[in-house]
SEZA-696845 format. One line per 8 residues: number of its first residue (from 1); their letters; for each residue x negated, y, z negated of C-alpha. Coordinates in steps of 0.5 Angstrom, whole numbers, plus 500, padded with zeros to 3 digits. Each point is the difference from the previous one (the first is absolute). Example, Ala and Ser with C-alpha at 12.3 -4.5 7.8 and 13.67 -1.06 7.14 Angstrom:
2
1	AS	475:491:484; 498:507:502
//
This chain:
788
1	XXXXXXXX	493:473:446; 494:494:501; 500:498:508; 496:494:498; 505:498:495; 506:501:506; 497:497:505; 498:493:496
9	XXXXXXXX	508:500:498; 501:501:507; 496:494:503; 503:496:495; 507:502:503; 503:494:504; 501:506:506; 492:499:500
17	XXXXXXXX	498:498:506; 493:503:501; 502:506:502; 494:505:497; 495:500:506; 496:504:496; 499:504:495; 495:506:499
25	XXXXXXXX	498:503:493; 498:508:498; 497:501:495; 502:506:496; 497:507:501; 497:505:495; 502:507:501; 495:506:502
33	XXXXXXXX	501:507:499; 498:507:503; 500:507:498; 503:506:503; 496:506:502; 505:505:498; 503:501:495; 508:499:499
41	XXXXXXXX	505:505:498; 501:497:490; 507:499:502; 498:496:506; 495:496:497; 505:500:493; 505:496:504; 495:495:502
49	XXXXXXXX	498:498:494; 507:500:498; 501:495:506; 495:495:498; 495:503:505; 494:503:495; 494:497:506; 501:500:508
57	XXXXXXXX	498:494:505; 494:502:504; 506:500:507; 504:504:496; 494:506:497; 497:499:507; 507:502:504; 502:505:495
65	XXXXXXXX	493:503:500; 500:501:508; 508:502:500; 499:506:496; 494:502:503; 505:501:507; 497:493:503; 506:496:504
73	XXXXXXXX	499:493:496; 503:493:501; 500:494:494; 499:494:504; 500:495:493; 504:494:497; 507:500:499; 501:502:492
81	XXXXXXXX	494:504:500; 503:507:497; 499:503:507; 507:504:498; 495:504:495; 495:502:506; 505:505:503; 505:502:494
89	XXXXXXXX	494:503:496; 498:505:506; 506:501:502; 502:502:492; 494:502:499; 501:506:505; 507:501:498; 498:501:494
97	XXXXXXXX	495:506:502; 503:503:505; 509:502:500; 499:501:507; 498:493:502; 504:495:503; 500:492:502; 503:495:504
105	XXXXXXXX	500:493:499; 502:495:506; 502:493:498; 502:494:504; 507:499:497; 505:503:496; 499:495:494; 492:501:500
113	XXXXXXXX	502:508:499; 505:500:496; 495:495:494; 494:504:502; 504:507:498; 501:497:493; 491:499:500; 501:507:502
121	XXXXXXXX	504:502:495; 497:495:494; 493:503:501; 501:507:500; 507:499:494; 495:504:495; 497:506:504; 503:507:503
129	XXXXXXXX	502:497:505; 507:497:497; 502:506:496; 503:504:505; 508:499:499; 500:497:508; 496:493:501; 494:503:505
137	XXXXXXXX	499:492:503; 506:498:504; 501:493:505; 503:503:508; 503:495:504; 506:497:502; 503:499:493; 499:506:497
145	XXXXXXXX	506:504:500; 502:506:505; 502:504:495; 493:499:496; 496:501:506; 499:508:500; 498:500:492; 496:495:503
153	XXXXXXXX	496:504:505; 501:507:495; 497:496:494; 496:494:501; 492:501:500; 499:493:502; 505:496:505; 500:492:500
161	XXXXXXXX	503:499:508; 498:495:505; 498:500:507; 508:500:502; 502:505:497; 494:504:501; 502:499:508; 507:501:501
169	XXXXXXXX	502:504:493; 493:505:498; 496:502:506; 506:501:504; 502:506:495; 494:502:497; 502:507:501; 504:498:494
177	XXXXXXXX	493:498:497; 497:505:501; 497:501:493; 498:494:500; 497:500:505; 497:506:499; 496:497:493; 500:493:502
185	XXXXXXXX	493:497:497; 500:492:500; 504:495:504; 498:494:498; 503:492:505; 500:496:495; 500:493:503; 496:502:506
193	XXXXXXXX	499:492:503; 508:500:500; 499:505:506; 499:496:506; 503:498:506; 505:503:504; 501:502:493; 495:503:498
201	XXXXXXXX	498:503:507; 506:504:499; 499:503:493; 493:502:502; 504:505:504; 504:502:496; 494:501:495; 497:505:507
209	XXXXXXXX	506:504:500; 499:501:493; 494:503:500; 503:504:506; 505:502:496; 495:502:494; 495:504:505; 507:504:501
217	XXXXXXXX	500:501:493; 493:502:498; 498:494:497; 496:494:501; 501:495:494; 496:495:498; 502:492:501; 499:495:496
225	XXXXXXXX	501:493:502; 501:493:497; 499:493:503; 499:493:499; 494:498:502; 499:500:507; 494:500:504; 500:507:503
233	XXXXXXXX	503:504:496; 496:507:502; 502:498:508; 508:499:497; 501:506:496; 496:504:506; 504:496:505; 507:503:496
241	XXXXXXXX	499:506:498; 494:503:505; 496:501:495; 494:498:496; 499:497:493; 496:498:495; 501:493:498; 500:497:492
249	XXXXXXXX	500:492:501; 495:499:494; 506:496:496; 498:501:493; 507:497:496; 500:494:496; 504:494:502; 501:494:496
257	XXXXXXXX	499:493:502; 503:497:506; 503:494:504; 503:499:507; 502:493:503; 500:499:506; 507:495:501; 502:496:506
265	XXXXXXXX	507:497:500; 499:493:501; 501:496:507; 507:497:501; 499:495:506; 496:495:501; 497:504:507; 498:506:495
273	XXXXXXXX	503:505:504; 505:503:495; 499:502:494; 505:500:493; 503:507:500; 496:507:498; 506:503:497; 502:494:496
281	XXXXXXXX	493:499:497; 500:507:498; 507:499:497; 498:495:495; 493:504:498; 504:505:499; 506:496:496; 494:497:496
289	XXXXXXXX	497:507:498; 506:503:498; 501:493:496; 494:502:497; 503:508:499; 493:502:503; 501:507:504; 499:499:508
297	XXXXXXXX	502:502:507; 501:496:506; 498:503:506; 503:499:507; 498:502:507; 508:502:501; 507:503:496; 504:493:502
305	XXXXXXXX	493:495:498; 501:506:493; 507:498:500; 500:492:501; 495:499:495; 504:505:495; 506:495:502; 496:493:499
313	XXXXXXXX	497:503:494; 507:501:496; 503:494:503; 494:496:497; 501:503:493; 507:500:499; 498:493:499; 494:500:495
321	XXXXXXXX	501:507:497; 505:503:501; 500:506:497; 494:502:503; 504:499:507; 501:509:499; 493:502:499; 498:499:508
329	XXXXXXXX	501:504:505; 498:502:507; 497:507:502; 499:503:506; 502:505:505; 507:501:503; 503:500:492; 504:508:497
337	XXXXXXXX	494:504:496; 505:499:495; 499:491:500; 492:502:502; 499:504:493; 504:495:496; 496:494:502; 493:504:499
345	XXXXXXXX	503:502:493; 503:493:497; 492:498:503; 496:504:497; 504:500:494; 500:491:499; 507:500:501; 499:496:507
353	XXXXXXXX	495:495:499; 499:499:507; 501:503:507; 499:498:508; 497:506:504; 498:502:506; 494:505:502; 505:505:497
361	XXXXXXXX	497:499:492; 493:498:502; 499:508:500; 499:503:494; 505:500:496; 499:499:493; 505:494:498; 496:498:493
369	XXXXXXXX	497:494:499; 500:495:504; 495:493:499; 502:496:507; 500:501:508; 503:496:505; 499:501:507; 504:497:505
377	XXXXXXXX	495:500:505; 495:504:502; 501:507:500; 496:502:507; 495:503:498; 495:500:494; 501:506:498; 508:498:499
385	XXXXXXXX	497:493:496; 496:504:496; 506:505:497; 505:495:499; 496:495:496; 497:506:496; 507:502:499; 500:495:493
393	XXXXXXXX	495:500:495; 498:507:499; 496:503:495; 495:495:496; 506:494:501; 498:493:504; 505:500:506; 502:494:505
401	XXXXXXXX	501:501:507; 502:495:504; 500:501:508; 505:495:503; 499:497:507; 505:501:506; 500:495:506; 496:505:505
409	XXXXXXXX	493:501:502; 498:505:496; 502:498:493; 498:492:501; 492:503:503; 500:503:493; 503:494:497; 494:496:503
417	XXXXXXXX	495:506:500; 500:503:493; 494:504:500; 501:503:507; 507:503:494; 496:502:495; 493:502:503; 503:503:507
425	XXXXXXXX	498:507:500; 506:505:500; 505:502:507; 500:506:503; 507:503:499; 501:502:508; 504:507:503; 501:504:505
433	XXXXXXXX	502:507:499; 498:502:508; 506:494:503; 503:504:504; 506:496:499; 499:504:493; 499:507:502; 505:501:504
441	XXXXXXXX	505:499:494; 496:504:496; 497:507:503; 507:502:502; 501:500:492; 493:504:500; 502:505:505; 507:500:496
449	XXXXXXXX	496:502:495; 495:504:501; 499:502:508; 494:495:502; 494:503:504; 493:498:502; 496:507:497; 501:502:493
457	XXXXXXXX	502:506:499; 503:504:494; 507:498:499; 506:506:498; 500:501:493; 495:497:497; 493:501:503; 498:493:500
465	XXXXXXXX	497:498:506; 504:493:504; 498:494:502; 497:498:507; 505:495:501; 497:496:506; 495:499:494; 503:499:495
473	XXXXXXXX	505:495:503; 495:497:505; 499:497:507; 506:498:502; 504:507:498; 498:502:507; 504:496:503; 506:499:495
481	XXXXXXXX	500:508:501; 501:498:507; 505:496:499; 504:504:496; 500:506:504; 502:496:506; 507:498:495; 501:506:498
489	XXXXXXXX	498:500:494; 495:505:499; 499:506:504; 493:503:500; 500:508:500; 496:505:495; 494:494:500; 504:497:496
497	XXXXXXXX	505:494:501; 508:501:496; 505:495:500; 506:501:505; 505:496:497; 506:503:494; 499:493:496; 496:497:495
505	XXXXXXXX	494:495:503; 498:497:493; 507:497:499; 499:496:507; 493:497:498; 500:495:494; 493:499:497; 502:493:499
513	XXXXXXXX	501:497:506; 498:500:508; 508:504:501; 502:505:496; 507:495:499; 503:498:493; 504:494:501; 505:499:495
521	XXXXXXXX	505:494:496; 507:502:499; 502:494:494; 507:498:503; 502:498:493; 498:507:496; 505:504:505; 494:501:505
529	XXXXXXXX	496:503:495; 492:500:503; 496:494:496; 493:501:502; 497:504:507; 494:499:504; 497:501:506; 503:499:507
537	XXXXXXXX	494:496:503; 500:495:495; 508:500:499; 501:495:506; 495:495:497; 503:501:493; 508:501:501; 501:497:506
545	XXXXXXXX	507:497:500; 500:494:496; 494:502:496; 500:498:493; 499:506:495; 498:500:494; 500:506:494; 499:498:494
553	XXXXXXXX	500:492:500; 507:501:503; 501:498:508; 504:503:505; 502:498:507; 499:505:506; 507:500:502; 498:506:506
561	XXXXXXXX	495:504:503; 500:507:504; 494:502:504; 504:507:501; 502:502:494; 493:497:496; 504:496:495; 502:493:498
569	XXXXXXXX	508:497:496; 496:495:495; 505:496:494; 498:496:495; 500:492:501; 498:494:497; 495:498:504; 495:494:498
577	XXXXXXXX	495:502:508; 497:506:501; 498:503:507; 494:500:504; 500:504:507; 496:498:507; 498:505:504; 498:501:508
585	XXXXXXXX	494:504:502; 498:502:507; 492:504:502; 498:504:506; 495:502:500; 498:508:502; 494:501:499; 492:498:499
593	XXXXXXXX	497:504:494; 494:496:499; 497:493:502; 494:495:497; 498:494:503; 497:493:499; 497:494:504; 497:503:508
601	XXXXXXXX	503:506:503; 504:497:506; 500:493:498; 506:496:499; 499:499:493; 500:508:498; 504:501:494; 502:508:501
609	XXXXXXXX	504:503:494; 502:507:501; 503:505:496; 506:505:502; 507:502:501; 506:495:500; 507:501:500; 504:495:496
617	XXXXXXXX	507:498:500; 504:496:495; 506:497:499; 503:497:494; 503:493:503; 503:496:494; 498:498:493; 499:494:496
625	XXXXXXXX	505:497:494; 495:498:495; 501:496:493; 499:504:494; 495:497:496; 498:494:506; 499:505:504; 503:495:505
633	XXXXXXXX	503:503:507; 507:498:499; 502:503:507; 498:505:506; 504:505:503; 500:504:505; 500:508:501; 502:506:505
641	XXXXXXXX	495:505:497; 498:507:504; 493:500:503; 495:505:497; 494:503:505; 494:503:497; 493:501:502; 495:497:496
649	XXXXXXXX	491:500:500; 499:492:501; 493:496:501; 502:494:505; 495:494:502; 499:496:507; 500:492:498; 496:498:507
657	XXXXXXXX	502:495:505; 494:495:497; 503:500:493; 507:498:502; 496:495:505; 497:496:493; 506:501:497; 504:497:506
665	XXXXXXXX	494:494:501; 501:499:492; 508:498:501; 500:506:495; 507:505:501; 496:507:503; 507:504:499; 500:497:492
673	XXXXXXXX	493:502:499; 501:507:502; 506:501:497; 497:497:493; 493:505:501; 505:505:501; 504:498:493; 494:499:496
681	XXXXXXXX	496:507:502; 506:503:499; 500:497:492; 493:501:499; 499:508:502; 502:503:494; 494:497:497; 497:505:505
689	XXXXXXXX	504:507:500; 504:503:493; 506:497:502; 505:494:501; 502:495:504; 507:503:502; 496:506:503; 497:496:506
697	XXXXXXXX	504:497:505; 497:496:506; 501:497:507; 497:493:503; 502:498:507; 497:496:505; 500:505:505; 502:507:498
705	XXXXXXXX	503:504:506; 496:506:499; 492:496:500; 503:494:504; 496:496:495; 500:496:493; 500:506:495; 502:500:492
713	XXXXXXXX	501:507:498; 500:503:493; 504:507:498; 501:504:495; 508:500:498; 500:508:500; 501:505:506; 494:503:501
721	XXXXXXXX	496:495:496; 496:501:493; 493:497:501; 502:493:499; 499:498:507; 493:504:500; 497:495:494; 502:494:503
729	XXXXXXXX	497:502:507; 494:502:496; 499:494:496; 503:496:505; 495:494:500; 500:500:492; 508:500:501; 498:493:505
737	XXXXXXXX	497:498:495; 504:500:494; 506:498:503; 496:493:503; 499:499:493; 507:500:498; 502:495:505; 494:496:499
745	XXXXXXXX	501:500:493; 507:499:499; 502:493:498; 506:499:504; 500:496:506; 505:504:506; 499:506:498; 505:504:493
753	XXXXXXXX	501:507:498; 494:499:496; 496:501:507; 503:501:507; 508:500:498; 503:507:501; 506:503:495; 501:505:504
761	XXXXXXXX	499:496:508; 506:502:505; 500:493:503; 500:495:495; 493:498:498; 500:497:507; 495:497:504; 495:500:494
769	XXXXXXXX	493:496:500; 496:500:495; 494:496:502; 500:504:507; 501:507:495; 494:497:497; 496:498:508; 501:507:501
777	XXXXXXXX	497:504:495; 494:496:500; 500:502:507; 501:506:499; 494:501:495; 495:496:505; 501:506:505; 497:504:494
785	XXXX	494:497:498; 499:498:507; 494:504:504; 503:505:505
//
């Protein structure tokens, strides 16, 4: 496509309403190459020139390099950078020399692995490798068929699973494993970046029991990491796997020139405090993309926003063209493998033109070519924005990104601040594999697995020397262990530690979610057959009754909701709303951990903030009607939800008597501002920690029972925590900062979604203050250049 060509088209559109922000040009990038330092198996290096590959990138020699000569590696470079080939060709390269050898393959999703085997597949189609009568490469997860399974663990050289299935199916049975074990060489994390948050807190276990399971084997694979590139990534492969690694972010891949926009929707009052819908300015772009026949994909931040705008989108071509009306479709996780294989097939081949997607096709996966990415608001992090805008263009093509802005803090700095997008150094991706909360789901299993123990000594059978556990899994193991052994759990005897209970502990934990619950909707209308599944910490907010679902463009009604039995009675209607829910919050705080201090010790005008354990109730209280397209509230009702209790890091700040005096003498809301500071801090975290707004939850009160003072608290949403809290305490002047500057720069008058009004607030928005927001935040920034 030619973007310039597009974009002037679109200026002359009567929709046009000085919508682009801005826009930012790279130019095209020449690619470099390297050599290796040794020399490939011919049939290997046959394949690849084959394959089209006769010279490697300078990233890709270099970590093909240091793989093969037994490094730990991880490829932190840019999305469509041949990173695949970094791991295959040692991985093949080892196969190939040594008929013992073993490699595991560890992807995100299911559809990553299943379109990652086919790579596998292509590029060693020539060798040794393929003429066995049996396929030596085989996906594991939970499409593969049960019957298939045990000729999978007999056959398969080269197994493509995921951290899941690792978890609850591999591990568990590794005695079923054991040759492969035993000859395990590689095991490659494609997409590590992925692995954040509770998360990616949780496989860094899974990965540690790996490594235990290995030692007991007599092996010790070599691991293979690739990221987006992010800002620490030696400290987010030592931090998943307990292990140190080379990196490779020397980007040596040629790209074709590149275009993103920055695109505001326009104001749709006078008082500049709402702004026309984002999901309606995507629907047109993406209407006239596929008027134009040109390859795109429409990013959304959730599957309803995913299957809004596939609704929208159809609707507006069965009036302009329809028959390309059936060449859109919507992608995301909850689908049948067999539909997710379906849709990735008809894009990869043409037949679809188009595709709105959540996260769940940002990965790798190799879907064609596409010339187009429409991202409906900002993805989070930088590292996100990044690999969904380079999912269009790849090779040598010239690309169009163009980034859509939401009406929330976040999206509308970058609106107003475009260089702080693309001149902003990298996030740091954030986990916290010693969360005590996360331990103590996960060292039952290890025990269940191999007896744990804090002396390495010889286990039975092999000869292999165990790990020191205390070491391995942490600080917080000790006192994990303690817990465990108080519940029954564990029971120390031989100096080490065996698992009392007659089940199976990975089946209770899943790796996705702060609770090991599956939640699932039975569709009242397909003789109660399960429609989709999800975890049951968002079930409540997701599926509570009177909720609009939406699965592929089709709406259906909540008509039923059962906490006990984890599931959910929808039915088809026809809807013209969706649902938004509200939800409650309440903090105690448990205890202090850290503490800073701005302005005289002792005055009355000291600002403490504090870092430590909270404990965190919410409730979901009700839901909003809102129209489609409009997005306007039709109306609000109410709920009787079941309450969840957790405990939680937090960092909390007084706001001194002197600040609510000023603003009091001003005639200024004081409750207002603190309510708004708290709303726009929360918005503009992200641009601090590797994580999104729906992680972080918060608290104002005039006066907090546990303090008797005026106090904002800002929590992770996770049990045990995940770092976020701990960046925001660190930066928490720069965090001052940048929210003032969201409130100050917003045009509104009274405060919008774009600054200080919440989506998520449990009261209504009510009281809020913008000018008072403001007063506060310039206070509390005076405290810190003030002399103490």
């Amino acid at each position: 496509m030619d973007p310039n060509a597009f974009l002037q088209q679109i200026k002359r559109k009567r929709f046009y309403r000085g919508q682009i922000a801005h826009v930012q040009r790279l130019p095209a990038r020449k690619a470099r190459r390297g050599k290796l330092r040794y020399p490939l198996q011919p049939e290997l290096q046959a394949a690849l020139q084959s394959g089209g590959t006769a010279e490697l990138y300078t990233h890709q020699a270099q970590a093909i390099n240091e793989a093969l000569s037994g490094r730990h590696v991880v490829v932190a470079t840019s999305t469509a950078s041949g990173k695949t080939l970094c791991y295959n060709v040692p991985v093949l390269q080892t196969l190939l020399s040594d008929r013992s050898a073993r490699a595991l393959y560890l992807y995100p999703t299911k559809a990553l692995a299943q379109d990652q085997l086919r790579a596998l597949r292509s590029l060693a189609h020539d060798t040794s490798l393929t003429s066995a009568p049996q396929q030596p490469f085989a996906t594991y997860d939970g499409d593969t068929a049960r019957s298939a399974r045990s000729t999978v663990r007999r056959i398969a050289r080269a197994i493509l699973t995921n951290p899941d299935m690792l978890h609850v199916g591999i591990l568990p049975n590794h005695h079923l494993w054991a040759n492969f074990f035993r000859g395990l060489r590689y095991v490659v994390l494609d997409e590590a970046h992925q692995y954040r948050g509770v998360f990616g807190s949780q496989v860094a276990c899974v990965l540690r029991r790996l490594r235990r399971v290995c030692a007991f084997y007599g092996s010790d694979p070599c691991f293979i990491a690739s990221s987006a590139t992010i800002a620490n990534p030696a400290q987010h492969f030592a931090m998943l796997t307990g292990l140190q690694a080379m990196v490779v972010s020397d980007d040596g891949s040629p790209h074709g020139p590149r275009q993103f926009v920055l695109w505001n929707p326009p104001f749709v009052d006078q008082a500049r405090t709402a702004r026309r819908s984002p999901n309606a300015e995507a629907t047109t772009l993406l209407v006239e993309l596929v008027q134009q026949q040109i390859r795109c994909i429409c990013f959304t931040r959730s599957r309803r926003v995913a299957e809004l705008i596939l609704r929208y989108a159809r609707e507006g071509l069965q009036h302009l063209a329809q028959q390309l009306a059936e060449r859109l479709k919507a992608y995301r996780a909850g689908y049948l493998p067999r539909e997710r294989r379906q849709i990735e097939q008809e894009l990869w081949s043409g037949e679809l033109l188009a595709v709105t997607a959540t996260t769940a096709l940002e990965l790798g996966i190799d879907v064609g070519h596409l010339d187009a990415a429409l991202l409906v608001g900002y993805p989070g992090t930088v590292a996100s924005f990044w690999q969904q805008a380079g999912r269009a263009g790849r090779g040598e093509r010239a690309s169009l990104a163009v980034l859509i802005g939401q009406d929330n803090p976040l999206d509308q700095y970058f609106m107003r601040h475009p260089k702080e997008l693309f001149g902003r150094p990298l996030e740091h991706a954030l986990i916290d594999p010693d969360n005590l909360y996360v331990l103590l789901r996960h060292l039952p299993c290890a025990a269940h697995e191999v007896p744990l123990a804090v002396e390495p000594e010889p286990q039975q059978g092999s000869g292999a020397a165990a790990y020191d556990d205390e070491a391995l899994f942490g600080p917080g193991f000790v006192e994990a262990m303690v817990q465990l052994e108080q519940q029954e759990v564990l029971e120390y005897r031989s100096s080490r530690w065996f698992y009392l209970r007659g089940d199976y502990p990975a089946q209770h934990t899943s790796l996705r979610s702060a609770d090991g619950d599956r939640f699932v909707l039975l569709n009242e209308a397909d003789n109660y057959r399960t429609l989709e599944e999800m975890d049951s910490t968002s079930a409540p907010l997701r599926a509570h009754p009177g909720a609009i679902y939406l699965h592929q463009g089709e709406t259906y009604l909540v008509t039923r909701y059962d906490h006990q039995l984890q599931t959910a009675i929808v039915s088809p209607v026809d809807a013209d709303h969706y649902t938004r829910p509200r939800e409650w919050n309440d903090v105690s705080i448990k205890r202090s951990l850290a503490h800073r201090q701005w302005g005289q010790p002792g005055r009355s005008g000291a600002v403490t903030a504090f870092l430590g354990q909270v404990r965190v109730t919410s409730q979901v209280i009700g839901y909003q009607r809102l129209q489609q397209y409009s997005e306007a509230v039709q109306s609000e009702e109410t709920l009787d939800m079941p309450a969840q209790t957790f405990e939680t890091v937090a960092l909390w700040w007084n706001v001194p008597a002197e600040a609510r005096q000023m603003a009091t003498r001003r005639g200024l809301d004081f409750l207002g501002g603190l309510h708004g500071l708290e709303h726009a801090a929360i918005g503009i975290l992200p641009l601090f920690a590797m994580c999104d707004r729906w992680d972080i939850g918060g608290l104002s009160t005039p006066a907090h029972p546990d303090t008797e003072q005026a106090q904002i608290i800002i929590y992770d949403a996770f049990p045990g925590g995940v770092g976020i809290a701990e960046k925001g305490f660190e930066l928490l002047p720069e965090l001052w900062q940048a929210t003032l500057e969201v409130v100050r720069d917003c045009p509104c008058e009274d405060g919008c979604p774009s600054c200080i009004v919440s989506p998520k607030c449990g009261s209504g928005n009510e009281p809020l203050d913008k000018e008072a927001t403001a007063l506060l935040l310039r206070w509390l920034l005076a405290r810190c250049t003030a002399k103490r």
